[in-house]
DSSP file (Angstrom, degrees, kcal/mol; ACC not computed):
  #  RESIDUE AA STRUCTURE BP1 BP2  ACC     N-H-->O    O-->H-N    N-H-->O    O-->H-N    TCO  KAPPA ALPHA  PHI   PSI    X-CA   Y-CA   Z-CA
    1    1 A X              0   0    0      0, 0.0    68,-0.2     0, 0.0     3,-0.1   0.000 360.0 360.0 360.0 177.3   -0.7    9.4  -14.8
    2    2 A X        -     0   0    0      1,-0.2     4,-0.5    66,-0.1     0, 0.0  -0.469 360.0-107.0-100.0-168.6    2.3    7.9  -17.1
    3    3 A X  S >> S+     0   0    0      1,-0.3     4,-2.4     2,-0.2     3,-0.7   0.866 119.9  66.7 -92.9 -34.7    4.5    5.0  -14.8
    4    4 A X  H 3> S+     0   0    0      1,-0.2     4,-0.8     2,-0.2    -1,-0.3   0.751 102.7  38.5 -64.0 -14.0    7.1    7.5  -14.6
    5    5 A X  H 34 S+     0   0    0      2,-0.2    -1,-0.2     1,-0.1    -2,-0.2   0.729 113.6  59.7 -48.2 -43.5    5.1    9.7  -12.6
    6    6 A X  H X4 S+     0   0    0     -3,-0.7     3,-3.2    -4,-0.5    -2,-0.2   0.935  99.5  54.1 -36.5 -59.9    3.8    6.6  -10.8
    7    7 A X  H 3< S+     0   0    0     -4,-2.4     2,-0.2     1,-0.3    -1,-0.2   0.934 110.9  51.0 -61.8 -46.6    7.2    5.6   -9.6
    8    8 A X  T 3< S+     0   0    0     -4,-0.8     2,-0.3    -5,-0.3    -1,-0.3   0.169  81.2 101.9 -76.8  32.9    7.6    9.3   -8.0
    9    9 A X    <   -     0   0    0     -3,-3.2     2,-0.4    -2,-0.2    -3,-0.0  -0.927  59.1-149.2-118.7 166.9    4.7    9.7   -6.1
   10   10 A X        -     0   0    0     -2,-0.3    31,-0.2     1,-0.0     2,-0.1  -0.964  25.0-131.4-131.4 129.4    4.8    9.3   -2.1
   11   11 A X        -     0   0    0     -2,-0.4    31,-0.2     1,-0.1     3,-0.1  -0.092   4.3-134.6 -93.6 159.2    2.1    8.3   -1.2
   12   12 A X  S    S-     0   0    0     29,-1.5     2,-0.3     1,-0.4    30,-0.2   0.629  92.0  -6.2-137.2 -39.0   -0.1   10.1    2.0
   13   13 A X  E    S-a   42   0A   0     28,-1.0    30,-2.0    30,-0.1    -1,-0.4  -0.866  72.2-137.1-138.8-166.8   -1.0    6.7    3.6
   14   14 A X  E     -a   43   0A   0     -2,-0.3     2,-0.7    28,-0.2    30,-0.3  -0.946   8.2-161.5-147.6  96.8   -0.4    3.3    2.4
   15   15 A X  E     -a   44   0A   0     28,-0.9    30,-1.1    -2,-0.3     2,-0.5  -0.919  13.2-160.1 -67.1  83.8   -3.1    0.3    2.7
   16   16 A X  E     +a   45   0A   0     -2,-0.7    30,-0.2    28,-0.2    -2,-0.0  -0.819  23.8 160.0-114.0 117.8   -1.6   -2.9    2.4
   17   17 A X    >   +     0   0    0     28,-1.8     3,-2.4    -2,-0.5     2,-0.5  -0.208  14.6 153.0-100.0  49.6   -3.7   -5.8    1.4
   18   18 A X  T 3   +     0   0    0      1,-0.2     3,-0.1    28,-0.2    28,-0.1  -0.542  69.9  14.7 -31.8  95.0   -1.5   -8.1    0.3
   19   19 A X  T 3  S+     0   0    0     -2,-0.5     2,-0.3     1,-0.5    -1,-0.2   0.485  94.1 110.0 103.3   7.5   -2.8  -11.7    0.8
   20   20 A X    <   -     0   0    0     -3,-2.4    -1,-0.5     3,-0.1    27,-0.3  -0.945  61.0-145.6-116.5 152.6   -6.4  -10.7    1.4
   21   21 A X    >   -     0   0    0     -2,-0.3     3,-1.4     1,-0.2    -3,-0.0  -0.678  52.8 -23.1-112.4 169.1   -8.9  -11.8   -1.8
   22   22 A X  T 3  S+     0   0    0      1,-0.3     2,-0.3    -2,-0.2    -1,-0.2   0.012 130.3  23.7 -43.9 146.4  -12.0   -9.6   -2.8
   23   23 A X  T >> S+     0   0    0     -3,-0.1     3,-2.8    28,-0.0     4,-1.0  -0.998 105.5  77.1 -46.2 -36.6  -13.4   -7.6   -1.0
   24   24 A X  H <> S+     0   0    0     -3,-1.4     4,-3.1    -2,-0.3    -2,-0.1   0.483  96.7  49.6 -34.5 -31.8  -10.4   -7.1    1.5
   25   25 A X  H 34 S+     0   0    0      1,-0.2     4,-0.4     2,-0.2    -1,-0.2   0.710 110.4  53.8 -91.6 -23.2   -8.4   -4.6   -1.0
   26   26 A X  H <> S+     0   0    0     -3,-2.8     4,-1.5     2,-0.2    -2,-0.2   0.693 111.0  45.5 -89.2 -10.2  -11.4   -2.6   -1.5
   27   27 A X  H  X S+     0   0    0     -4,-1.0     4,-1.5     1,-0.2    -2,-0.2   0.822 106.5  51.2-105.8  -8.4  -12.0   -2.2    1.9
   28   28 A X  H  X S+     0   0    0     -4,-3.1     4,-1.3    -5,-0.2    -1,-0.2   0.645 105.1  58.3 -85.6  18.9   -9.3   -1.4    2.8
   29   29 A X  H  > S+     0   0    0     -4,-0.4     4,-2.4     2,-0.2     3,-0.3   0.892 110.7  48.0 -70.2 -65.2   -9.3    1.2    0.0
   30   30 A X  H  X S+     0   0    0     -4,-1.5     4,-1.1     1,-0.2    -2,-0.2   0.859 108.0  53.6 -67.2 -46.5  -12.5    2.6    1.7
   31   31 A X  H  < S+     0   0    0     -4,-1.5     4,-0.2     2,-0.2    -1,-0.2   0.811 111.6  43.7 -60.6 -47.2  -11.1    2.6    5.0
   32   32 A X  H >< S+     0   0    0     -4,-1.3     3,-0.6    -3,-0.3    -2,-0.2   0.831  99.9  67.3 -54.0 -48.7   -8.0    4.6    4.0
   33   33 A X  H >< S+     0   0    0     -4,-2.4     3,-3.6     1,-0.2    -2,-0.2   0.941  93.2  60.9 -21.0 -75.0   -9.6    7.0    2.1
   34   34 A X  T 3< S+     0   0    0     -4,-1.1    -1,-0.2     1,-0.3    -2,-0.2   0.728  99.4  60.6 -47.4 -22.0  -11.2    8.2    5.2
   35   35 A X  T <  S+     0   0    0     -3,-0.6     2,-0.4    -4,-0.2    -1,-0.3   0.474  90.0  77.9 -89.0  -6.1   -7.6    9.1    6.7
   36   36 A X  S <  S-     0   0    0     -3,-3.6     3,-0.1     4,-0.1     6,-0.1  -0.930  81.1-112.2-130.8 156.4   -6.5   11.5    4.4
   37   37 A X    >   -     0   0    0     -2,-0.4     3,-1.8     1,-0.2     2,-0.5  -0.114  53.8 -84.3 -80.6 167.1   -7.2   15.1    3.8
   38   38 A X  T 3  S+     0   0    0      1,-0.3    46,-0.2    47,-0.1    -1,-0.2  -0.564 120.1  24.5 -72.2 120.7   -9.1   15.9    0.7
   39   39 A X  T 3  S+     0   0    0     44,-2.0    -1,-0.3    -2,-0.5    45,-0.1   0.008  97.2 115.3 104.3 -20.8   -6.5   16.3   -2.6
   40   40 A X    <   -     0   0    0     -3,-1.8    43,-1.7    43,-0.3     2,-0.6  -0.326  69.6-119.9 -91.1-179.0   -3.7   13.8   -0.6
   41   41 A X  E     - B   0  82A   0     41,-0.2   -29,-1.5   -31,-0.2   -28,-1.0  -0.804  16.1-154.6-115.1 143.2   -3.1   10.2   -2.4
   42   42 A X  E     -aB  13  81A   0     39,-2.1    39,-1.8    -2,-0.6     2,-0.3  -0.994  14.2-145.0-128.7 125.4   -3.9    6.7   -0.5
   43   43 A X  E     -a   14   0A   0    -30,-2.0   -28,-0.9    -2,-0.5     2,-0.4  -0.589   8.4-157.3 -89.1 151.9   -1.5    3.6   -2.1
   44   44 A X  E     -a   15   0A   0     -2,-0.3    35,-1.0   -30,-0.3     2,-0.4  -0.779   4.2-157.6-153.4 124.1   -3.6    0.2   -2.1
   45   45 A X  E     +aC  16  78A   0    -30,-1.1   -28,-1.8    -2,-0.4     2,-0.4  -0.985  27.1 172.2-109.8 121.2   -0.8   -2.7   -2.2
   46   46 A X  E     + C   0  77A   0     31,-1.8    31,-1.4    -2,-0.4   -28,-0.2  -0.967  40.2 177.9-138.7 134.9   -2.9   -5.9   -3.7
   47   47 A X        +     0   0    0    -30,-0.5     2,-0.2    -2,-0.4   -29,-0.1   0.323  64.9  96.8 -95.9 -10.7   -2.1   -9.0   -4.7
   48   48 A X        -     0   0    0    -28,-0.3     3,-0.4   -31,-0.2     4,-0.4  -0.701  69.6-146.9 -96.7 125.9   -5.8   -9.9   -5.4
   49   49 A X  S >  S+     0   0    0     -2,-0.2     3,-0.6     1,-0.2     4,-0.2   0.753  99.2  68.1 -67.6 -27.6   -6.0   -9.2   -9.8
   50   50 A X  T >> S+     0   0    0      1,-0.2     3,-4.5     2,-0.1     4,-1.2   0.944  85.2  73.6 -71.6 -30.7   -9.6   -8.1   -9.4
   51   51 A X  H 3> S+     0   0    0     -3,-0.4     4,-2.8     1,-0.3     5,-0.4   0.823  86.9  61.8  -0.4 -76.4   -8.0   -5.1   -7.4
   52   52 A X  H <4 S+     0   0    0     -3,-0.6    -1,-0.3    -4,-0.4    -2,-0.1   0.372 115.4  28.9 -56.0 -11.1   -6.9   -3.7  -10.7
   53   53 A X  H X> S+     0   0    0     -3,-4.5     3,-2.1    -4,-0.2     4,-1.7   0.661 117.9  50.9-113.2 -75.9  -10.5   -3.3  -11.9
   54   54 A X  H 3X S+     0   0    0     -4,-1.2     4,-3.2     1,-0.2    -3,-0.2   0.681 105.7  53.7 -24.9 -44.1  -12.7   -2.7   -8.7
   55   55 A X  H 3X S+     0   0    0     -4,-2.8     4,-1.4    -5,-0.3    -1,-0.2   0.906 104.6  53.4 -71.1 -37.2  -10.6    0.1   -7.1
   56   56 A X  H <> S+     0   0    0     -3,-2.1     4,-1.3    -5,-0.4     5,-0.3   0.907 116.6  53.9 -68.0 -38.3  -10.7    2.6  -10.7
   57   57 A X  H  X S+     0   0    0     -4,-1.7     4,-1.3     1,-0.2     3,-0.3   0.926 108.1  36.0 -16.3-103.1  -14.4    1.8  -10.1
   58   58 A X  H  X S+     0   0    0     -4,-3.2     4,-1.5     1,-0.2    -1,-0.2   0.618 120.6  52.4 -43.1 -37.2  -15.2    2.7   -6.9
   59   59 A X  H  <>S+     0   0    0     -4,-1.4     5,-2.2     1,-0.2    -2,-0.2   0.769 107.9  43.5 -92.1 -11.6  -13.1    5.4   -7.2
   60   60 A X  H  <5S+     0   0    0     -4,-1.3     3,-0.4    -3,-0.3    -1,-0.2   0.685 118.2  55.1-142.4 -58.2  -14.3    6.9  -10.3
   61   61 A X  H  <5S+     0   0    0     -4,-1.3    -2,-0.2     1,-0.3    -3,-0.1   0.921 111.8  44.4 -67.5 -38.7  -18.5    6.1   -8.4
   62   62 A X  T  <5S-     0   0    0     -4,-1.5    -1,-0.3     2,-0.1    -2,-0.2   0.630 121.3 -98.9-110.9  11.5  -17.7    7.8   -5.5
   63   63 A X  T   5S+     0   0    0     -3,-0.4     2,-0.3     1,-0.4    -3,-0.2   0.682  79.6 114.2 113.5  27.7  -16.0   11.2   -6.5
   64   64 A X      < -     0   0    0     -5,-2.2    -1,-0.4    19,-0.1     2,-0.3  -0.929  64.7-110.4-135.3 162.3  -12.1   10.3   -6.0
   65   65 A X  E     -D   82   0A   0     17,-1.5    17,-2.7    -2,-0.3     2,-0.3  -0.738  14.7-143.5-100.2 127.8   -9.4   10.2   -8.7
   66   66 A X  E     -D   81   0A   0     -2,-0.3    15,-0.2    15,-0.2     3,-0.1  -0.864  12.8-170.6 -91.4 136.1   -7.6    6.9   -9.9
   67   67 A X  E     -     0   0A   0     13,-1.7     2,-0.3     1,-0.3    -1,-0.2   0.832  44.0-105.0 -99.8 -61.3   -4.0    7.8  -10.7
   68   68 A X  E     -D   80   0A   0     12,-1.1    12,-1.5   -62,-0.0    -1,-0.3  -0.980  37.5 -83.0 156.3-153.9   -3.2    4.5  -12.3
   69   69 A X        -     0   0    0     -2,-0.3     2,-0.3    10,-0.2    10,-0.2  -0.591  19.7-165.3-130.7 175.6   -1.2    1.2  -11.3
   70   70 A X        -     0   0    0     -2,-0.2     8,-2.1     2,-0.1     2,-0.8  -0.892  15.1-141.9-164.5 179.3    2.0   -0.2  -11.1
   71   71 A X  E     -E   77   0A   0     -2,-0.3     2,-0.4     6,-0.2     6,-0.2  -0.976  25.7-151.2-139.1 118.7    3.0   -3.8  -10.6
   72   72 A X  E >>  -E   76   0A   0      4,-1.1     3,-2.4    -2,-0.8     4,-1.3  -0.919  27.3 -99.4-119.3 168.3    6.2   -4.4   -8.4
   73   73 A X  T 34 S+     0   0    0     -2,-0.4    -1,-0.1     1,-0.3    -2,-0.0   0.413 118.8  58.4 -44.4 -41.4    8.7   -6.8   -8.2
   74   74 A X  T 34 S-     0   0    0      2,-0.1    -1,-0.3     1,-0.1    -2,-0.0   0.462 119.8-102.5 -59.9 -14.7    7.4   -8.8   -5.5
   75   75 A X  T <4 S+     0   0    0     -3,-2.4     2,-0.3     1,-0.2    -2,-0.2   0.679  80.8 119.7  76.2  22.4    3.9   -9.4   -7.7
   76   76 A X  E  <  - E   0  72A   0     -4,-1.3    -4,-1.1   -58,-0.1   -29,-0.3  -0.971  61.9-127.0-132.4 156.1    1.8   -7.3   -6.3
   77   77 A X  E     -CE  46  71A   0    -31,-1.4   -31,-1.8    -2,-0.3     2,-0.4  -0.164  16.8-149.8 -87.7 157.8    0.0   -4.3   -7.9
   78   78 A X  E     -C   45   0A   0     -8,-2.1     2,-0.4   -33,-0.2   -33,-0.2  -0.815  15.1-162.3-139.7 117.9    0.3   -0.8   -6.2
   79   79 A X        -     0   0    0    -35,-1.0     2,-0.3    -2,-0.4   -10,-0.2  -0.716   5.5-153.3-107.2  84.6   -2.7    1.0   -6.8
   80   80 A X  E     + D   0  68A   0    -12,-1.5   -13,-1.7    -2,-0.4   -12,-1.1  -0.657  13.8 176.3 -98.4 158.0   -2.8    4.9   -6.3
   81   81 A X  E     -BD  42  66A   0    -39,-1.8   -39,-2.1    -2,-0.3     2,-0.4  -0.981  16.0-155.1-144.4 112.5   -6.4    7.0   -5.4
   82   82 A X  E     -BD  41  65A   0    -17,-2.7   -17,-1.5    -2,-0.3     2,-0.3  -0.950  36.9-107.2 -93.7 120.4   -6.1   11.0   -4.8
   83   83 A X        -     0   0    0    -43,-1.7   -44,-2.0    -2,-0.4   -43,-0.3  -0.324  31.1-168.0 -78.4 112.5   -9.0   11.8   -2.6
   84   84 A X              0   0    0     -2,-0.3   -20,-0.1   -46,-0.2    -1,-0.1   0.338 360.0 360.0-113.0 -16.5  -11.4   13.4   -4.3
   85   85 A X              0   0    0    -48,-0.1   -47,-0.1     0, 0.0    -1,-0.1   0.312 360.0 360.0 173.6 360.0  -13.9   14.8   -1.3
């Protein structure tokens, strides 16, 4: 997705690991996942930079669509994943 798309989507739940370092943003990535219906979008808030790589991964290995990133003002990235099964 472009960032202007980014900036309008609302998000279906909301993860925030802010202030936790790797693994913590991927699990809670995996944890969220599980909470939303198949097709709805789960936001990852991370402050950890490896974030930005791991999550497209993961999401990519296990069947769910990375939407793309976006950095906000506060410094940390927010990270969207549409759930993919």
């Amino acid at each position: 997705m472009e960032i202007e798309e980014l900036e309008d989507v609302t998000a279906d739940a909301v993860a925030d690991a802010r202030g936790s370092a790797c693994p913590g943003p991927l699990l809670e990535a995996k944890q969220s996942i599980g909470s939303v219906k198949v097709g709805e979008i789960v936001e990852i808030r991370s402050s950890d930079p490896g974030s930005r790589d791991d999550i497209p991964i993961w999401a990519e290995k296990v069947g769910h669509e990375y939407l793309g990133a976006l950095v906000a003002e506060e410094g940390y990235d927010r990270i969207f994943v549409r759930r993919g099964k």
